[in-house]
C-alpha positions as CSV (number, residue, x, y, z in Angstrom):
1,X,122.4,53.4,117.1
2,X,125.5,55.8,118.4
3,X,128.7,54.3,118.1
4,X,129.8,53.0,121.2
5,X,133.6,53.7,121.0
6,X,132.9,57.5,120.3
7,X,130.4,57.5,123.1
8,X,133.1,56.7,125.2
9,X,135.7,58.7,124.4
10,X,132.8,61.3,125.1
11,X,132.4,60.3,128.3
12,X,136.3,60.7,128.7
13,X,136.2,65.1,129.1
14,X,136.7,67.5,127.3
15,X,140.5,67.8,127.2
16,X,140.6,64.2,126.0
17,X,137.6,64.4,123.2
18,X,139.0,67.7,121.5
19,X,142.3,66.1,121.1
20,X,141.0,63.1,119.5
21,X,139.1,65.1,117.2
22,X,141.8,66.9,116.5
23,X,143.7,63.5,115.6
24,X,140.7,61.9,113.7
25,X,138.8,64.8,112.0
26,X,137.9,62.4,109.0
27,X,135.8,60.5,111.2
28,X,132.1,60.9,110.7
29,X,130.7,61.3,114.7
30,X,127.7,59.1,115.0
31,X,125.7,59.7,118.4
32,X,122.5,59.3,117.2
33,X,119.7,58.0,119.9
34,X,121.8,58.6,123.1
35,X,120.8,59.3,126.3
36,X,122.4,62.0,128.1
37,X,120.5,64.1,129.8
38,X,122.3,67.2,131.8
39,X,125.5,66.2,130.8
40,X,128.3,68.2,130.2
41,X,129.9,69.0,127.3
42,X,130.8,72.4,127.6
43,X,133.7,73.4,124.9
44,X,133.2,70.5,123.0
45,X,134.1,70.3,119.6
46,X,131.1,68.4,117.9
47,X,131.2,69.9,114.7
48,X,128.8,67.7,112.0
49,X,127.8,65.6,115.0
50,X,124.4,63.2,114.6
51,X,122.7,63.6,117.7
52,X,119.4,63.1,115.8
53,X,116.8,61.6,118.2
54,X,119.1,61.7,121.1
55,X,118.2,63.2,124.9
56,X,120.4,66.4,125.9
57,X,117.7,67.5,128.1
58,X,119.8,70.0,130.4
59,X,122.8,69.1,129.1
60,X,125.5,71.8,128.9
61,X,126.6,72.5,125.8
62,X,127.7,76.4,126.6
63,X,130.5,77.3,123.7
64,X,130.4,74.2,122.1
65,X,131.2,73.9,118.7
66,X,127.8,71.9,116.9
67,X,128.4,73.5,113.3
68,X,126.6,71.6,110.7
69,X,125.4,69.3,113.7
70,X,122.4,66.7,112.8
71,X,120.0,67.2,116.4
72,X,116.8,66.7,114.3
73,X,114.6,65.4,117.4
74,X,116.7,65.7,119.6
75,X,115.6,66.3,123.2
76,X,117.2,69.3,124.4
77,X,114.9,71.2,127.2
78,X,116.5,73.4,129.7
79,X,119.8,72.6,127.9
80,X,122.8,75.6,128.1
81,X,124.0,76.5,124.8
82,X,124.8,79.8,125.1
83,X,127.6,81.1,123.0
84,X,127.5,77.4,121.2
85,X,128.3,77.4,117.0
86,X,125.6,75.6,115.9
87,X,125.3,77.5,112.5
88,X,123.8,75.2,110.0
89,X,123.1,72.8,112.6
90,X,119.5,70.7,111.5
91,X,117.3,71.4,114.8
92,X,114.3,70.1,112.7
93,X,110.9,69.3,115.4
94,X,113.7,69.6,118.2
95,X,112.7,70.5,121.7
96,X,114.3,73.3,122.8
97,X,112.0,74.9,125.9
98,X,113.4,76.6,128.3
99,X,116.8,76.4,126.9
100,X,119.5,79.0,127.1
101,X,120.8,79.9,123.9
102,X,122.1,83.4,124.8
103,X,124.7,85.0,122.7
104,X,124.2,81.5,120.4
105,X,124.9,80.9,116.9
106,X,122.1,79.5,114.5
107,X,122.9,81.5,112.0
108,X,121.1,79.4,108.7
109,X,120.4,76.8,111.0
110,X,117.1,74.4,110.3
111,X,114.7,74.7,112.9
112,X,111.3,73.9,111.1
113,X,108.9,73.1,113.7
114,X,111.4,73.7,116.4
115,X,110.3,74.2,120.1
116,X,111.3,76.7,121.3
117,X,108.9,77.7,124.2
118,X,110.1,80.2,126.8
119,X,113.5,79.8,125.6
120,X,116.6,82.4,126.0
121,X,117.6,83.4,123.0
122,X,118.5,87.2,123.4
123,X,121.3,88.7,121.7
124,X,121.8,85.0,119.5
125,X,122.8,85.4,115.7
126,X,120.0,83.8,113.5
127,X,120.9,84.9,110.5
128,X,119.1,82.9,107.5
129,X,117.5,80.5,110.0
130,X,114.7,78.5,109.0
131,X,112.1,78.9,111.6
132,X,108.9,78.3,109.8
133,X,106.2,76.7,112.1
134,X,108.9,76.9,115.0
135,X,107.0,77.4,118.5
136,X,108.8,80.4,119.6
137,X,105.9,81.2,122.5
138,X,107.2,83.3,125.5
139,X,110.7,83.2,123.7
140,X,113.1,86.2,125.0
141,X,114.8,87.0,121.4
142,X,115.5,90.6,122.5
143,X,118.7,92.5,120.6
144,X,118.2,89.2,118.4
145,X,119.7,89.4,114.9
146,X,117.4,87.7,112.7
147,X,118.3,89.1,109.5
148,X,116.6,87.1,106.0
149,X,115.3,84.6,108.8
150,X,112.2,82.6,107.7
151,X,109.5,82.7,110.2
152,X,106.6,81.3,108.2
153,X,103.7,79.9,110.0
154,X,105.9,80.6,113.4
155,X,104.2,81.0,116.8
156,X,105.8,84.1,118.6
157,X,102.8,85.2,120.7
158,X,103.9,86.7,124.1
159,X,107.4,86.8,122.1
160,X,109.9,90.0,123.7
161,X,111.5,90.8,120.4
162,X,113.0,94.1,121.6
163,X,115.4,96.0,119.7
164,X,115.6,92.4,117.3
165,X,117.3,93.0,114.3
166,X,114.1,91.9,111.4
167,X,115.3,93.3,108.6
168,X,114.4,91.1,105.9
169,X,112.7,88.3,107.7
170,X,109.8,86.6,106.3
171,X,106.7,86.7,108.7
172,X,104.3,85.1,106.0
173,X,100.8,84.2,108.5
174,X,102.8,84.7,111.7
175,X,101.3,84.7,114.9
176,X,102.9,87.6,117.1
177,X,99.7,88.2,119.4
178,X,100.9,90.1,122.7
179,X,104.3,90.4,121.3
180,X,106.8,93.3,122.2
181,X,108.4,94.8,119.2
182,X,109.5,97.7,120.4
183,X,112.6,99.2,118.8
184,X,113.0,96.4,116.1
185,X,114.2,97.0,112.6
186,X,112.0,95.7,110.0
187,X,114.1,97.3,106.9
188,X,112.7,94.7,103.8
189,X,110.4,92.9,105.7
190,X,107.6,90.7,104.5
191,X,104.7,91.0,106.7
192,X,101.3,89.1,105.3
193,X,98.6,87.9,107.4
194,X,99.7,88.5,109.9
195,X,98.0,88.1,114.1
196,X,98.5,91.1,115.9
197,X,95.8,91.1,118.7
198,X,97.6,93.1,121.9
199,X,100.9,93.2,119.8
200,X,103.1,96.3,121.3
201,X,104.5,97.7,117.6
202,X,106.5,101.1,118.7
203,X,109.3,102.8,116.8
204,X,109.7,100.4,114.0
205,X,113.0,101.0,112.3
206,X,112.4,100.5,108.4
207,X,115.8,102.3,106.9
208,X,118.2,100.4,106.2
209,X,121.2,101.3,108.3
210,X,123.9,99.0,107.6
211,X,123.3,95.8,105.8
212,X,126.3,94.0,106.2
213,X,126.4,94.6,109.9
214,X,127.1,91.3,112.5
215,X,124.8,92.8,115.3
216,X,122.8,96.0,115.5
217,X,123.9,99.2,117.3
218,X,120.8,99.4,119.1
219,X,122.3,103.2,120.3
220,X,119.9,106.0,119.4
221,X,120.3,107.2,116.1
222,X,119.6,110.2,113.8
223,X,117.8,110.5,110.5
224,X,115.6,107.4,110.4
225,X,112.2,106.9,109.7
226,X,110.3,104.8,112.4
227,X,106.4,103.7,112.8
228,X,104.2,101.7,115.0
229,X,102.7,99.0,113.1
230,X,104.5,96.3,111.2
231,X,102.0,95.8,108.2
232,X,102.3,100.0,107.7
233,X,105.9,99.9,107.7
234,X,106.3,97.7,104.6
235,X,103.6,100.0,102.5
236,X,104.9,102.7,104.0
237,X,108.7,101.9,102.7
238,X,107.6,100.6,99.2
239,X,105.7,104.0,99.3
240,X,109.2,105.9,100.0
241,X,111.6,103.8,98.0
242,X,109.3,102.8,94.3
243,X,108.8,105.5,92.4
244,X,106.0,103.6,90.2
245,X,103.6,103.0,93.9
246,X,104.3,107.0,94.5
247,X,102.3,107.3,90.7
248,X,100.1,104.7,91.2
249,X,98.7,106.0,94.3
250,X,98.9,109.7,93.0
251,X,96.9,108.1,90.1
252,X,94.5,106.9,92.2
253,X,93.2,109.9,94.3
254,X,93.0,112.2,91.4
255,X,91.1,109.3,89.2
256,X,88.8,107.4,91.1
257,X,85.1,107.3,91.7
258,X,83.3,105.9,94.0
259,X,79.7,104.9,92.9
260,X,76.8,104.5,95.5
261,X,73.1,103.2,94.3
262,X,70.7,100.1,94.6
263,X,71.3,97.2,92.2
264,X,68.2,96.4,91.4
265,X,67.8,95.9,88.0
266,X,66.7,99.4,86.6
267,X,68.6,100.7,89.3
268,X,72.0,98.9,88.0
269,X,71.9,100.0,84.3
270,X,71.9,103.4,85.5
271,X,74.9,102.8,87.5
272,X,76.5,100.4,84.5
273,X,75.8,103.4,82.4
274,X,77.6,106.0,84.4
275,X,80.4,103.6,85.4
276,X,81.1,103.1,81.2
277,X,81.2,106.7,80.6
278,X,83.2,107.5,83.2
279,X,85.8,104.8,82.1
280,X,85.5,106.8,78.4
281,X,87.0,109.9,80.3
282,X,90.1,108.0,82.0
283,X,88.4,108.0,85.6
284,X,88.7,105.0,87.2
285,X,85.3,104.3,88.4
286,X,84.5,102.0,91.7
287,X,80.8,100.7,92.2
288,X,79.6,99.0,95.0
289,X,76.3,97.7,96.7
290,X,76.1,97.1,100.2
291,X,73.8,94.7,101.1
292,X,74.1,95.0,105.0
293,X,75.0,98.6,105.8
294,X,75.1,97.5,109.4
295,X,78.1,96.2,109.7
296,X,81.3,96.7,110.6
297,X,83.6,95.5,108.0
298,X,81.6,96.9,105.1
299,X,81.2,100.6,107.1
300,X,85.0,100.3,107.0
301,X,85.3,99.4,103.5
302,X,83.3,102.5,102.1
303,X,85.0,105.1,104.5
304,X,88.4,103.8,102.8
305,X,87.5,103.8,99.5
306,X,85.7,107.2,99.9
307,X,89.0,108.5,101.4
308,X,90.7,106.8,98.1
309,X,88.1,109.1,95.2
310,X,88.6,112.1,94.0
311,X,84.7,112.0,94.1
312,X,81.7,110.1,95.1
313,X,78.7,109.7,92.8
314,X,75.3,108.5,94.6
315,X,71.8,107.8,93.1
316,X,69.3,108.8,95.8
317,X,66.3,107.1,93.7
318,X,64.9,104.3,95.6
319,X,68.2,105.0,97.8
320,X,67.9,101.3,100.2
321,X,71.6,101.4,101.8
322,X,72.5,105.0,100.6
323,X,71.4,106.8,103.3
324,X,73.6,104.8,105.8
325,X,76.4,104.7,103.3
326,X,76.0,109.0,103.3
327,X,75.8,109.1,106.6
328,X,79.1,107.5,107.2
329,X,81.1,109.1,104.3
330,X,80.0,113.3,104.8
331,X,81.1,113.7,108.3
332,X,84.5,112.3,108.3
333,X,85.5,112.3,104.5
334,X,85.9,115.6,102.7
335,X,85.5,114.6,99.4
336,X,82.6,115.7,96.8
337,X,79.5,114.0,96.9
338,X,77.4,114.2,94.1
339,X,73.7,112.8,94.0
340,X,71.5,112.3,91.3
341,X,67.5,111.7,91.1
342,X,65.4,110.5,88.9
343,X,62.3,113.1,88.1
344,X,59.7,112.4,90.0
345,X,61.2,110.9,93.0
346,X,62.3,112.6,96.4
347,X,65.0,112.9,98.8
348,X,65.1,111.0,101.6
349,X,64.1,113.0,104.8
350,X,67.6,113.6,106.0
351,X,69.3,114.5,103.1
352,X,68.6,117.9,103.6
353,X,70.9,117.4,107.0
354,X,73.6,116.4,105.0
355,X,73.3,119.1,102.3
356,X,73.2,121.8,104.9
357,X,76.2,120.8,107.4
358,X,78.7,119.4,104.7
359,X,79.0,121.8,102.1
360,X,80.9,119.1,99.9
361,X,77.6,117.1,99.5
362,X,76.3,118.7,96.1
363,X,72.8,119.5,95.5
364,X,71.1,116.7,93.5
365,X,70.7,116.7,89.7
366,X,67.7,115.4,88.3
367,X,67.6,113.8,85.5
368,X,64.6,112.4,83.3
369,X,66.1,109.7,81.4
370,X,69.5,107.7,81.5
371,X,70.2,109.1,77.6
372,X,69.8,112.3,79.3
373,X,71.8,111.6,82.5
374,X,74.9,110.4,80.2
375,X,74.6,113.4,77.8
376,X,75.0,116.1,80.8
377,X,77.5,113.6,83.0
378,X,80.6,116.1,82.2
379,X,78.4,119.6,82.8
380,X,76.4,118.4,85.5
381,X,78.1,115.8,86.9
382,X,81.3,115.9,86.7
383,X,82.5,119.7,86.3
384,X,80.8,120.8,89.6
385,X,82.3,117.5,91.4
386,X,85.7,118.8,89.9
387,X,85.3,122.4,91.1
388,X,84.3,121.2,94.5
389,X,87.3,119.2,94.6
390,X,89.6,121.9,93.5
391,X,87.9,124.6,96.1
392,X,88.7,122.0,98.7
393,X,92.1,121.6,98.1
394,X,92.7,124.8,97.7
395,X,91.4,125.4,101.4
């Protein structure tokens, strides 16, 4: 229970409370479990303060000093705290909605499973704050500074998060469906599973403009690189700044191939067989089977790793899923594609389609064994592949 004297003096004003904390700043303020709702405290100083489980619903607290305060639980909807100090202030499972907290401090403040629904937090300073699994729904935190901020697991769907200052945060399986994140800087920012449905992502800051900096000069500036999608951004600065993912990926396109065929069993140690050899001549070979070639997600899948290969290998013998797979890769991905056919088989009817409109679709080899097949894999195979490659790149 709070202690009754200090409740008291509380009651008191102000003018009388700050000078008896200024005569008694040893004393340890214990105003845990209170009742107060919409009172005022404006300017108080309630610095290390226990208000755990205590009701400050509406109460003003605007410029009130609640460093290193303990208002775990506490009850504090529609409450005014703008331009408060509650820096490392525990706001653990407190309910914050609707509360003003403009201009406001909580700069490495606790706020795990916070709520903070619809609440005003624009221009605040939340520098190292630990947000994760906060309800931050319909929160204003536009011109925010959230800098190293954890955000874990938080809810900030509907969230405006203009021109907010994200550089560094942690948005680890975030939920940030119809947010606004126009203008924010997201220089160093860890962006995993995220849920983006009807997310506005537009010129996303991600160089790193002045770390040290208190607020951000949201002014428009010169010679930074912006983007419109918060996943993109963190490739796209790893891509920029790590020399290493510049070779990997360069390694990559000139070194993989994608292999297409049926895994059936006879089927498969063909495609085993030209996989291994390909792996002898430091290519980095890729085979898949697609087992529904209707759908969506697996359509998506080959047209990006198609885009990845330097070329694409497909076995039209007893084709199955090939045909689709073709069909998806030749119009839209100009990369080699060369076929191979066992003697004695045919192409499928609309191969010839293929052949004629996409000159990168190579004319099938047919071969009469797989001894045979791996024997002329550099002539046949792989040489005309490689010219094809180099003609296109050259045009």
């Amino acid at each position: 229970m709070a202690n009754e004297e200090q409740l008291g003096i509380l009651k008191q004003g102000t003018r009388h409370w700050n000078r008896w904390r200024r005569r008694n700043p040893e004393i340890k303020l214990d105003l845990c479990n209170i009742d107060l709702p919409g009172a005022d405290l404006h300017g108080y100083d309630l610095r290390g303060a226990d208000f755990s489980g205590s009701d400050l619903n509406g109460a003003d607290l605007r410029q009130s000093l609640l460093v290193g305060a303990d208002l775990s639980y506490a009850r504090l909807e529609k409450a005014k705290l703008s331009r408060a100090n509650v820096s490392k202030a525990n706001l653990q499972d407190a309910g914050l909605e609707y509360a003003q907290l403009r201009n406001t401090d909580l700069s490495f403040a606790k706020l795990l499973g916070a709520r903070l629904s619809n609440a005003n937090l624009s221009g605040a300073f939340l520098l190292g704050a630990n947000l994760v699994g906060a309800d931050l729904r319909n929160v204003n935190l536009k011109e925010a500074c959230l800098t190293r901020a954890n955000l874990s697991n938080a809810c900030l769907n509907n969230a405006t998060l203009i021109a907010a200052d994200l550089s560094y945060v942690t948005l680890v399986e975030a939920e940030l469906e119809g947010a606004n994140l126009t203008n924010c800087n997201v220089y160093g920012i860890s962006a995993w599973d995220l849920k983006l449905e009807g997310a506005i992502q537009s010129n996303l800051v991600i160089t790193n403009e002045d770390a040290d900096r208190m607020f951000v000069d949201y002014r428009p500036r010169s010679n930074v690189i912006q983007l419109d999608s918060l996943e993109l951004a963190q490739f796209v600065y790893l891509l920029l700044n790590n020399q290493k993912i510049r070779h990997v990926i360069d390694t990559i396109t000139s070194k993989v191939v994608l292999i297409l065929g049926r895994f059936t069993p006879d089927r498969k140690s063909v495609l085993d067989a030209i996989r291994d050899e390909l792996r002898r001549r430091d290519y980095l070979p890729i085979l898949f089977d697609f087992e529904k070639p209707d759908s969506k997600d697996l359509t998506g899948t080959i047209s990006t790793l198609a885009n990845m290969a330097r070329f694409v290998i497909a076995d039209l013998t007893d084709p199955s899923s090939v045909p689709h797979e073709l069909a998806v890769i030749a119009p839209s991905t100009i990369v080699p594609i060369q076929t191979i056919l066992l003697k004695g088989n045919r192409e499928y009817a609309m191969f010839v389609d293929l052949k004629t409109r996409y000159h990168w679709v190579l004319e099938p080899y047919e071969y009469e064994s797989t001894e045979l097949l791996i024997a002329d894999l550099n002539e046949r195979l792989i040489a005309p592949a490689e010219a094809k490659a180099k003609d296109l790149k050259r045009k």
